[in-house]
PDB file of N, CA, C, O and CB in Angstrom:
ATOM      1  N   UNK A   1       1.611 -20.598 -77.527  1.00  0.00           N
ATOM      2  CA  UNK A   1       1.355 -20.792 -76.115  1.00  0.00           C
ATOM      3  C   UNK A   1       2.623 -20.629 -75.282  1.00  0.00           C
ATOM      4  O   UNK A   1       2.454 -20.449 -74.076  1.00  0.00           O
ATOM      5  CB  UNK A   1       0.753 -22.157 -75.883  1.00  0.00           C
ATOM      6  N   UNK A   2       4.240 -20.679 -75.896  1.00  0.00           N
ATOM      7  CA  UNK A   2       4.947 -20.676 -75.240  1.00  0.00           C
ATOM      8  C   UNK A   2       5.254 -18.997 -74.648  1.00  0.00           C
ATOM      9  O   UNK A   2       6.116 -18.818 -73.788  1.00  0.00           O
ATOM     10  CB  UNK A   2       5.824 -21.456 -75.880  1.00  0.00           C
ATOM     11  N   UNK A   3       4.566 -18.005 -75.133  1.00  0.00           N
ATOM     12  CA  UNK A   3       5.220 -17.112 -74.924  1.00  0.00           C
ATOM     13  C   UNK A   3       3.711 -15.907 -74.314  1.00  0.00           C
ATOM     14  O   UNK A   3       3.892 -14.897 -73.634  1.00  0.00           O
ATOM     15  CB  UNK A   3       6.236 -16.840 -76.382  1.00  0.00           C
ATOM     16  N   UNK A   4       2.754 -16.260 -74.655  1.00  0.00           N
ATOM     17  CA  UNK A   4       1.498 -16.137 -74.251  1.00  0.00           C
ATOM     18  C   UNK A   4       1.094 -15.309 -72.257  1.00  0.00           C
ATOM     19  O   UNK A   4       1.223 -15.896 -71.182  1.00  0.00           O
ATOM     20  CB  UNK A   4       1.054 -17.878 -74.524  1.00  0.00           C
ATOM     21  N   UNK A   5       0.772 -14.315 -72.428  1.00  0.00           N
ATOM     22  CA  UNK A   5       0.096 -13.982 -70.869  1.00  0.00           C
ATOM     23  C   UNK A   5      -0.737 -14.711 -70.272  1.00  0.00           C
ATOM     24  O   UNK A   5      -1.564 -15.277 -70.986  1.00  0.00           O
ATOM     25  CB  UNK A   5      -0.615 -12.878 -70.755  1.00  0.00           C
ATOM     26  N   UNK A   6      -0.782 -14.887 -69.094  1.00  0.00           N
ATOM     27  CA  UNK A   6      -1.804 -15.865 -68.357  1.00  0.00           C
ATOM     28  C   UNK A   6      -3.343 -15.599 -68.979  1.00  0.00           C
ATOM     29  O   UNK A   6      -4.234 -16.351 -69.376  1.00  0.00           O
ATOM     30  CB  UNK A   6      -1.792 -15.533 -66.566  1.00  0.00           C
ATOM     31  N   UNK A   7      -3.177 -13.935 -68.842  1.00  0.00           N
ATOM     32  CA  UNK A   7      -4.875 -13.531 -69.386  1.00  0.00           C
ATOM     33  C   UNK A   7      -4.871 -13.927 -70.631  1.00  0.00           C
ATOM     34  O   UNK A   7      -6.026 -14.224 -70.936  1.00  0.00           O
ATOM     35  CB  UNK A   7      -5.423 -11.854 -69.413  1.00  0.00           C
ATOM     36  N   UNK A   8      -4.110 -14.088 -71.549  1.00  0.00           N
ATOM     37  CA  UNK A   8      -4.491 -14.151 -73.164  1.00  0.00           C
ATOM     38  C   UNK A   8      -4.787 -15.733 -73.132  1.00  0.00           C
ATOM     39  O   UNK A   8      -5.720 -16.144 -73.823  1.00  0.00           O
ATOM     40  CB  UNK A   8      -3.055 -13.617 -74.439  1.00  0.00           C
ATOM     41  N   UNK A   9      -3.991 -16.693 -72.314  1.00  0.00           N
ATOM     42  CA  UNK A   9      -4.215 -17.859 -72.243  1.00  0.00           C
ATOM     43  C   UNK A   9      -5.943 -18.274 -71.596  1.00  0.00           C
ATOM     44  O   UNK A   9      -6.736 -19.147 -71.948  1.00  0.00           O
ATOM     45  CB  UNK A   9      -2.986 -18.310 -71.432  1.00  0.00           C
ATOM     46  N   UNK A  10      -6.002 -17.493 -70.820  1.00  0.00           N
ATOM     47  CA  UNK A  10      -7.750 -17.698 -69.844  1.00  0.00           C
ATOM     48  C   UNK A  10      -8.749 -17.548 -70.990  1.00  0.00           C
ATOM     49  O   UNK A  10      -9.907 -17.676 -70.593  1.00  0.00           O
ATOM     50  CB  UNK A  10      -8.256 -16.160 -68.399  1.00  0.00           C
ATOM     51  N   UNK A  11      -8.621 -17.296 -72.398  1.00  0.00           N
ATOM     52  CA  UNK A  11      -9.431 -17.437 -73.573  1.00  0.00           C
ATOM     53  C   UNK A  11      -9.349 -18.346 -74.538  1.00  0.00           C
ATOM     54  O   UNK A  11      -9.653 -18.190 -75.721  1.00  0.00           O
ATOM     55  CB  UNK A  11      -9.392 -16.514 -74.153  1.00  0.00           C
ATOM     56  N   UNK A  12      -8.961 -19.241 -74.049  1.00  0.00           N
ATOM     57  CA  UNK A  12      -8.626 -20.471 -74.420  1.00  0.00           C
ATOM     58  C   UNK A  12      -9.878 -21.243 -74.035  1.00  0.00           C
ATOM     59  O   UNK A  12     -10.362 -20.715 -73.034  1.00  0.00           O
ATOM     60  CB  UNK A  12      -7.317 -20.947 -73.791  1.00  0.00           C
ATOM     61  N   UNK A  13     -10.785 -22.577 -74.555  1.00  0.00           N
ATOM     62  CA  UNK A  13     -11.663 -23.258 -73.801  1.00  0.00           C
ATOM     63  C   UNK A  13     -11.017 -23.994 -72.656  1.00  0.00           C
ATOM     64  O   UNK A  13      -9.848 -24.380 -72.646  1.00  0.00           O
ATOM     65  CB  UNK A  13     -12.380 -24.116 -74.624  1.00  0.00           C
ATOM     66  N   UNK A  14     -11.893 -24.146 -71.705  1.00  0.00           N
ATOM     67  CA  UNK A  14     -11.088 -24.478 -70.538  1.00  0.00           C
ATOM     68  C   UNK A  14     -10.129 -24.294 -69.929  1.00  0.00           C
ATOM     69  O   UNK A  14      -9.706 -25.309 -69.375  1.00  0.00           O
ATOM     70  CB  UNK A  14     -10.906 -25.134 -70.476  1.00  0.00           C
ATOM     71  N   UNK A  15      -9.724 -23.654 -69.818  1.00  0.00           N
ATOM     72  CA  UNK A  15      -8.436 -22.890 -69.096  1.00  0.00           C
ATOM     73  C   UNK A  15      -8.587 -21.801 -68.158  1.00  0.00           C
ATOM     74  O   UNK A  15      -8.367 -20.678 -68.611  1.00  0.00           O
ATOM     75  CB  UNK A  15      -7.583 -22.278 -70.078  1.00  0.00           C
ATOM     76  N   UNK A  16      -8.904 -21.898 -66.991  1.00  0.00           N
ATOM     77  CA  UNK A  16      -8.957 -20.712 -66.121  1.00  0.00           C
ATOM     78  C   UNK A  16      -7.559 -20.382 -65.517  1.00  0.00           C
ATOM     79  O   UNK A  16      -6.482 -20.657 -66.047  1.00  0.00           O
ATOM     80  CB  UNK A  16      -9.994 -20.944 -64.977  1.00  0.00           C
ATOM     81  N   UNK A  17      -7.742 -19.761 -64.347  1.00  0.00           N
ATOM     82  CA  UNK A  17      -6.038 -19.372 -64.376  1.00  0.00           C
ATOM     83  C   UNK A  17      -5.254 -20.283 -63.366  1.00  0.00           C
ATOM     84  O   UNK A  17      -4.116 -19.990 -63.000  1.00  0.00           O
ATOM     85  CB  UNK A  17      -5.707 -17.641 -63.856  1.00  0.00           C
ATOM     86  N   UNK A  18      -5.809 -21.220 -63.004  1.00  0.00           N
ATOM     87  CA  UNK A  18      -4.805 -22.477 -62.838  1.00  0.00           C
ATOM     88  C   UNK A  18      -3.941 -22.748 -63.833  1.00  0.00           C
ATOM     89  O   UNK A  18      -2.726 -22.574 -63.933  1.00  0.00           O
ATOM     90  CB  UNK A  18      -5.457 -23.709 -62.681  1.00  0.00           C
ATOM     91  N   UNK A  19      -5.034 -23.359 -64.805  1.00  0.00           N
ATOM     92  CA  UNK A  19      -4.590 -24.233 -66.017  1.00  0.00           C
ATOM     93  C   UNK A  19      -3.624 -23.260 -66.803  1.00  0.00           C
ATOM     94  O   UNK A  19      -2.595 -23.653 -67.353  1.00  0.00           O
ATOM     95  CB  UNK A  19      -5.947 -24.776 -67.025  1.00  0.00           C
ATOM     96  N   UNK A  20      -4.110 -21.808 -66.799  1.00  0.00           N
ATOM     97  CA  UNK A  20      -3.122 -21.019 -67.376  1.00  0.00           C
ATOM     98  C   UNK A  20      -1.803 -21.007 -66.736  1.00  0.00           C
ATOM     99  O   UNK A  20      -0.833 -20.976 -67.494  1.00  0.00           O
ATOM    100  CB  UNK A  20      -3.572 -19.765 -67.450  1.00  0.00           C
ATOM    101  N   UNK A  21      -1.647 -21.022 -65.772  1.00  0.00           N
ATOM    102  CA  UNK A  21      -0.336 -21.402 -64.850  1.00  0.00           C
ATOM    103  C   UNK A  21       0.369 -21.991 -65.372  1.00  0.00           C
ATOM    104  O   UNK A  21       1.443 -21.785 -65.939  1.00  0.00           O
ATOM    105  CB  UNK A  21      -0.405 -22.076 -63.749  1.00  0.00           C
ATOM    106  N   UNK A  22      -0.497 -23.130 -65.116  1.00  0.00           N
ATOM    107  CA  UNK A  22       0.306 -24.430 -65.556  1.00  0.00           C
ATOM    108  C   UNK A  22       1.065 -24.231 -66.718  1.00  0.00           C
ATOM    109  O   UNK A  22       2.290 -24.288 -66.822  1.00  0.00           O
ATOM    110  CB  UNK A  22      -0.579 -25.625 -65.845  1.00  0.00           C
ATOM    111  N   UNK A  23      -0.039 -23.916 -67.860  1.00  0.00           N
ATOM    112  CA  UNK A  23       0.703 -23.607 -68.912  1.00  0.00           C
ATOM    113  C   UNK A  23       2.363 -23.434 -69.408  1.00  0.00           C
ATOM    114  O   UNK A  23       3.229 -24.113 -69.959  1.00  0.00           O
ATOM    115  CB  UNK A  23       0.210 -22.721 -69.016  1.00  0.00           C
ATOM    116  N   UNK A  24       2.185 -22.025 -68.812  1.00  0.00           N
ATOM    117  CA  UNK A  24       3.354 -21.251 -68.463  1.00  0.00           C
ATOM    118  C   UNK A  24       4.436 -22.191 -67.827  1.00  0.00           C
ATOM    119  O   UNK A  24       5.429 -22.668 -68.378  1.00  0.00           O
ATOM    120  CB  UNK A  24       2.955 -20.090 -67.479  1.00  0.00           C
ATOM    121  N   UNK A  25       4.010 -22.341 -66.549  1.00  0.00           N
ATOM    122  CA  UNK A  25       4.848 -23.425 -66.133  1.00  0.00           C
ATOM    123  C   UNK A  25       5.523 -24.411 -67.143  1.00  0.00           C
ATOM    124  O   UNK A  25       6.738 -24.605 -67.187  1.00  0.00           O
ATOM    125  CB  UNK A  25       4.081 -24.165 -65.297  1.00  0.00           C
ATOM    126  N   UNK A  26       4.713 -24.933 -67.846  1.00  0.00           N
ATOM    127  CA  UNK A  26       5.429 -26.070 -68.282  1.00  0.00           C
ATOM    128  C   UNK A  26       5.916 -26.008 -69.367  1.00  0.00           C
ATOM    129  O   UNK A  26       6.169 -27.088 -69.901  1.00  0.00           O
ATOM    130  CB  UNK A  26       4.838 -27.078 -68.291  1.00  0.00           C
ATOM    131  N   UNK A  27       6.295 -24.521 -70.247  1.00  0.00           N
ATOM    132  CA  UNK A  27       6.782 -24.401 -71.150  1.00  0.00           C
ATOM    133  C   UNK A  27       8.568 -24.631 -71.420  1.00  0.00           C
ATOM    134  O   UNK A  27       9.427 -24.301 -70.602  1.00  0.00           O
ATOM    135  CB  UNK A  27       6.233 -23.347 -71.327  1.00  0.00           C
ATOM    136  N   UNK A  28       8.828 -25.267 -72.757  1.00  0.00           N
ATOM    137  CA  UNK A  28       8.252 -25.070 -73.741  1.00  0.00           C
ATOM    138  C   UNK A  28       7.145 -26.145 -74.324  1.00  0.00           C
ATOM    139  O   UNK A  28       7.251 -27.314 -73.955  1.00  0.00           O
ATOM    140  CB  UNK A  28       9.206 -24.814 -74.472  1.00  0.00           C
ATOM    141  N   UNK A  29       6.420 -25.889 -74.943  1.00  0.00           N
ATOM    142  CA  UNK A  29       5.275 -26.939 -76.106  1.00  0.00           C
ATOM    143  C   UNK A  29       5.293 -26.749 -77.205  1.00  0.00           C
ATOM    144  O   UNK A  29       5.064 -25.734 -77.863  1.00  0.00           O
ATOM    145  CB  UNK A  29       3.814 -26.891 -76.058  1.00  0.00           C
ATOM    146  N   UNK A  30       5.710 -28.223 -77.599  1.00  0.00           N
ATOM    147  CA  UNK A  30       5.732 -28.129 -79.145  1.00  0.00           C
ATOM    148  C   UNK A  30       4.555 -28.368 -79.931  1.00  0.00           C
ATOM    149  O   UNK A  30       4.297 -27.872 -81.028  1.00  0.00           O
ATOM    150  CB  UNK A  30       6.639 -29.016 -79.658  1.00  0.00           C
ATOM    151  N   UNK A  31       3.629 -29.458 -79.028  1.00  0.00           N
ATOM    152  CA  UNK A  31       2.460 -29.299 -79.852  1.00  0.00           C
ATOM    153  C   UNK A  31       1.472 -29.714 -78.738  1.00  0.00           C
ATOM    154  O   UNK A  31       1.678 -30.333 -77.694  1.00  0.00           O
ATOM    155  CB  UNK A  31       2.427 -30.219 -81.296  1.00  0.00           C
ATOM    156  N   UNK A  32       0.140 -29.103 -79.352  1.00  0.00           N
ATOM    157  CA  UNK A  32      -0.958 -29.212 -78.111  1.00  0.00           C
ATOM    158  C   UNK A  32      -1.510 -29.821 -77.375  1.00  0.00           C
ATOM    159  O   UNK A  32      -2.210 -29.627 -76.381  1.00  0.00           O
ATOM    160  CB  UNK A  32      -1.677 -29.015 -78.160  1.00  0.00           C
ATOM    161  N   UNK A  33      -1.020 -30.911 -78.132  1.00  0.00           N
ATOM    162  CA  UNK A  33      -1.665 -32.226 -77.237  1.00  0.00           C
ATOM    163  C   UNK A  33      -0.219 -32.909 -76.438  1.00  0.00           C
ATOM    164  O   UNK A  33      -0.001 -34.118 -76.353  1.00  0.00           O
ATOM    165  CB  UNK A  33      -2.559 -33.658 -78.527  1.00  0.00           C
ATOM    166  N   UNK A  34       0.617 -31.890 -75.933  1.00  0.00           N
ATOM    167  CA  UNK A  34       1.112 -32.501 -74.681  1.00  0.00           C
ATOM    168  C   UNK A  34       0.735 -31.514 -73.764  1.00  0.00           C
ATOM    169  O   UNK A  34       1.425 -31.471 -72.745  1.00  0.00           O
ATOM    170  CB  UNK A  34       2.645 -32.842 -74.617  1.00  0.00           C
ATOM    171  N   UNK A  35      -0.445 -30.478 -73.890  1.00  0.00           N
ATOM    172  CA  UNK A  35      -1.187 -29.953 -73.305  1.00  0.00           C
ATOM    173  C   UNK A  35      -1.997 -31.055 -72.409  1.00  0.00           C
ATOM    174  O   UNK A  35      -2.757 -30.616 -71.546  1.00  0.00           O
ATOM    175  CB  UNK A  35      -1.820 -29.170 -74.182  1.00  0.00           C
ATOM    176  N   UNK A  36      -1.893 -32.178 -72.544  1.00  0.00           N
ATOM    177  CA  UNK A  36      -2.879 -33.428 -71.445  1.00  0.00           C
ATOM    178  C   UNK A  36      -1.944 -33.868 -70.235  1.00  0.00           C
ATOM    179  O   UNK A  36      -2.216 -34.628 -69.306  1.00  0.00           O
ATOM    180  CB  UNK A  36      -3.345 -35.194 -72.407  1.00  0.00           C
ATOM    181  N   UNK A  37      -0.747 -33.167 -70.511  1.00  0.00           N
ATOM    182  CA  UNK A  37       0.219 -33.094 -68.874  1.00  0.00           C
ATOM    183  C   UNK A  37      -0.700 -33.012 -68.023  1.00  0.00           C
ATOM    184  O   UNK A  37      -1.046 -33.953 -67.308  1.00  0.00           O
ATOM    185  CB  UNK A  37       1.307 -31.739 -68.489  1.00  0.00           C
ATOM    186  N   UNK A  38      -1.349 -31.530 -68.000  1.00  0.00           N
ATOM    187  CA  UNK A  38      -1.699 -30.729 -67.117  1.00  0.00           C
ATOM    188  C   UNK A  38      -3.329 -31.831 -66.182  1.00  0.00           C
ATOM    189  O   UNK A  38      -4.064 -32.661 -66.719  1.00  0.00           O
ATOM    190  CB  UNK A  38      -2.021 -29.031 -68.107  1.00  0.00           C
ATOM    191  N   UNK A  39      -3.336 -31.497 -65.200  1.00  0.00           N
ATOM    192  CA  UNK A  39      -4.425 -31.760 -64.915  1.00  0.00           C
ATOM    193  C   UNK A  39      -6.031 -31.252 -65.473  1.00  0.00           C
ATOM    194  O   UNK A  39      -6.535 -30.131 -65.540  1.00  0.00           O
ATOM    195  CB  UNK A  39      -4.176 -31.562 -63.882  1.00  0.00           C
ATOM    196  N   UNK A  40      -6.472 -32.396 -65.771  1.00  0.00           N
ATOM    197  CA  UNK A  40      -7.848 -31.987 -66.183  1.00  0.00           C
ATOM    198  C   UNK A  40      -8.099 -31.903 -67.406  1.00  0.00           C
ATOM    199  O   UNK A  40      -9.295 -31.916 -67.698  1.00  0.00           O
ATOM    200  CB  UNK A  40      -8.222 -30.881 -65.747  1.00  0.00           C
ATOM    201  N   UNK A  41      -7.004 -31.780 -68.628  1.00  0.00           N
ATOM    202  CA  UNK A  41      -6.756 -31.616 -69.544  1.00  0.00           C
ATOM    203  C   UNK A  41      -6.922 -32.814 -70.496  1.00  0.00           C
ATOM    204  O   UNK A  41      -5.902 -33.026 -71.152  1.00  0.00           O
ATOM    205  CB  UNK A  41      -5.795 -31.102 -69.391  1.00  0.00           C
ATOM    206  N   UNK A  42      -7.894 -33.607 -70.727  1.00  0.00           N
ATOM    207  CA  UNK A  42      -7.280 -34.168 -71.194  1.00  0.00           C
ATOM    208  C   UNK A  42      -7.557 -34.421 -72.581  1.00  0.00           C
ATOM    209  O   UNK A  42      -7.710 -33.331 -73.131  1.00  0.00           O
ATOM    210  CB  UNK A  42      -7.165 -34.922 -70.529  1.00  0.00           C
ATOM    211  N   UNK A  43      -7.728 -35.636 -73.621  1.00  0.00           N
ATOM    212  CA  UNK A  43      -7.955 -35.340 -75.358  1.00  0.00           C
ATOM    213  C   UNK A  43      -8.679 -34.724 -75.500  1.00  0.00           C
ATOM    214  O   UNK A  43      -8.523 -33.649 -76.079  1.00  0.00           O
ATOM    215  CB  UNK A  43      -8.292 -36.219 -76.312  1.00  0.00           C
ATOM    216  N   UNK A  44      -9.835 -35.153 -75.014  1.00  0.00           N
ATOM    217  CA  UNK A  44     -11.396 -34.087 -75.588  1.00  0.00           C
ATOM    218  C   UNK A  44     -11.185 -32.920 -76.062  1.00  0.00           C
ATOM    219  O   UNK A  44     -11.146 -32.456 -77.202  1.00  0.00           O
ATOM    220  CB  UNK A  44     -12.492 -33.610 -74.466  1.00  0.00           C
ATOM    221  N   UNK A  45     -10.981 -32.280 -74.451  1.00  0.00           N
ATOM    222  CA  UNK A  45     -10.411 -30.773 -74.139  1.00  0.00           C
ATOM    223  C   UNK A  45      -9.732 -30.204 -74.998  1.00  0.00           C
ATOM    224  O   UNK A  45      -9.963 -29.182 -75.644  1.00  0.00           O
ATOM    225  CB  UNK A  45      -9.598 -30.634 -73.090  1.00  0.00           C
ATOM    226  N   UNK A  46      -8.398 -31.274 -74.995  1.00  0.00           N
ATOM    227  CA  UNK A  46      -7.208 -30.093 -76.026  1.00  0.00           C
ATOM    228  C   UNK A  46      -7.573 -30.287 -77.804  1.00  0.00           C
ATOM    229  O   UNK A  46      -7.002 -30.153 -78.886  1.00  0.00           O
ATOM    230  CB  UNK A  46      -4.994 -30.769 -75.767  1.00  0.00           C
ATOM    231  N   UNK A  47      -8.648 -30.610 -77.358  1.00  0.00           N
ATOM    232  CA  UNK A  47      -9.547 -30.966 -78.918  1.00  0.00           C
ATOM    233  C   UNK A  47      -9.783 -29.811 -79.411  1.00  0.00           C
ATOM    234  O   UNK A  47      -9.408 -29.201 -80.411  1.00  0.00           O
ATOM    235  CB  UNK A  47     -11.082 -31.748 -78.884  1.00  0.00           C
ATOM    236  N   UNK A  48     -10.747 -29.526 -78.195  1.00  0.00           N
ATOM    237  CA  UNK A  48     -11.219 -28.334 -78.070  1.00  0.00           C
ATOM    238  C   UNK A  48     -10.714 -27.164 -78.165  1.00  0.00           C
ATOM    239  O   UNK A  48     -11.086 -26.209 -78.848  1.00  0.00           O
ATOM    240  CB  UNK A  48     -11.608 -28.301 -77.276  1.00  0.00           C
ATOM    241  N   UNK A  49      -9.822 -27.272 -77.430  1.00  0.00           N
ATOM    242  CA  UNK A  49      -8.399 -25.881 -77.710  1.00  0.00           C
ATOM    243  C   UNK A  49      -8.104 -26.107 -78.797  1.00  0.00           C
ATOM    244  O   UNK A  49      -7.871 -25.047 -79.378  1.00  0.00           O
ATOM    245  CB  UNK A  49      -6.833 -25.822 -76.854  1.00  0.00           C
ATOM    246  N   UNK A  50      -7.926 -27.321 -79.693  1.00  0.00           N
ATOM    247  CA  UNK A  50      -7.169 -26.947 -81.233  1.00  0.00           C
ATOM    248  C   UNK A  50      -8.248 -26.262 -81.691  1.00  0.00           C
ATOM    249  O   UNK A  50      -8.193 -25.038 -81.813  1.00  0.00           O
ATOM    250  CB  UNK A  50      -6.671 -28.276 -82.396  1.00  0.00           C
ATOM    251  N   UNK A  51      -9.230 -26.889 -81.964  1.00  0.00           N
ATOM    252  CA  UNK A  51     -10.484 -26.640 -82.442  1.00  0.00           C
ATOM    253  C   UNK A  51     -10.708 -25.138 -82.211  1.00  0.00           C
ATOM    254  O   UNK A  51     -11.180 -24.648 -83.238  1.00  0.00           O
ATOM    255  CB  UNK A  51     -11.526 -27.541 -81.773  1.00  0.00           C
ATOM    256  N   UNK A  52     -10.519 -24.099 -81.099  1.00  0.00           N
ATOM    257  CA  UNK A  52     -10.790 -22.975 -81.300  1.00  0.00           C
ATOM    258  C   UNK A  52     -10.511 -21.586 -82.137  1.00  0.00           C
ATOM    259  O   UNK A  52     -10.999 -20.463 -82.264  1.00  0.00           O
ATOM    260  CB  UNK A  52     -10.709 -22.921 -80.559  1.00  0.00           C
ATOM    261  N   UNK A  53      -9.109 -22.597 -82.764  1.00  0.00           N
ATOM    262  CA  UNK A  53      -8.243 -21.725 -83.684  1.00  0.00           C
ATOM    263  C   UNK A  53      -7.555 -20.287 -83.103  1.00  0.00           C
ATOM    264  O   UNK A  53      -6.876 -19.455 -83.704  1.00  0.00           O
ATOM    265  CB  UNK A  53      -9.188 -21.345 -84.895  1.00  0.00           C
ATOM    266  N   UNK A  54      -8.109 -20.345 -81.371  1.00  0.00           N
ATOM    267  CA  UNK A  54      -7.243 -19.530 -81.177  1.00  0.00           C
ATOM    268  C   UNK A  54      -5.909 -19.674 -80.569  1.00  0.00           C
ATOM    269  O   UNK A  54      -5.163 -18.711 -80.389  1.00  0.00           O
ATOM    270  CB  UNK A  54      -7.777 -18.834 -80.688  1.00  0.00           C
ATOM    271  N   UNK A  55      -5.585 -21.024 -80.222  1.00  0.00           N
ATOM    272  CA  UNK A  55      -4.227 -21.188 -80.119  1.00  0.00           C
ATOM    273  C   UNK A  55      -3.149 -21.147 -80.993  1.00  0.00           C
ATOM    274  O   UNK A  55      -1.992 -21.381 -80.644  1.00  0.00           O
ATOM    275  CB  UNK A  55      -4.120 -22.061 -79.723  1.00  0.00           C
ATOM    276  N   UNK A  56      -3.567 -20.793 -82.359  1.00  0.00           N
ATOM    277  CA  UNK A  56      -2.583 -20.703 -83.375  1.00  0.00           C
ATOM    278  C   UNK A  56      -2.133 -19.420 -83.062  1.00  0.00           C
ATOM    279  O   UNK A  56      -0.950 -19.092 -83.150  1.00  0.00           O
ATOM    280  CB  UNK A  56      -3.044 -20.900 -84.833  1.00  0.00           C
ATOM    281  N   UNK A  57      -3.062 -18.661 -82.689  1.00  0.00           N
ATOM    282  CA  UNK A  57      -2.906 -17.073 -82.459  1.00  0.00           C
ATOM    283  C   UNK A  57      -1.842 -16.828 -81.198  1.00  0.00           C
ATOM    284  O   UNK A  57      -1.256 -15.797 -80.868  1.00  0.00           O
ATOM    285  CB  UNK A  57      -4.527 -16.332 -82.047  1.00  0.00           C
ATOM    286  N   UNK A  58      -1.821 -17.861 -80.749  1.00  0.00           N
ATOM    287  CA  UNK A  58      -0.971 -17.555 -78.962  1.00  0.00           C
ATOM    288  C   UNK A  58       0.334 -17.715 -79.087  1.00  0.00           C
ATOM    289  O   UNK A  58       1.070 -17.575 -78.110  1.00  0.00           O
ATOM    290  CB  UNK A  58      -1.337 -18.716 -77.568  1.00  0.00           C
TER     291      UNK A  58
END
């Protein structure tokens, strides 16, 4: 995620291109669940993002 395009990030669950912003913004991340910075984000969610297996890919 640290190095990731906004668009590659918008395929992420929940993440439109705010949250992709943010992302970016707030890099670096070491692990995903300080992904619950962000607004809106919060355990469930970045549950969900682990859970998609495509953030390993990012």
């Amino acid at each position: 995620m640290n190095t990731s395009r906004i668009e590659t990030l918008q395929a992420l669950p929940h993440i439109r291109p705010s949250r992709a912003q943010a992302i970016i913004d707030g890099h670096p991340w070491d692990h995903p669940e300080q992904l619950q910075r962000i607004s809106g984000l919060g355990g469930e969610r970045v549950n969900d993002i682990v859970l998609s297996d495509i953030a390993c890919d990012l």
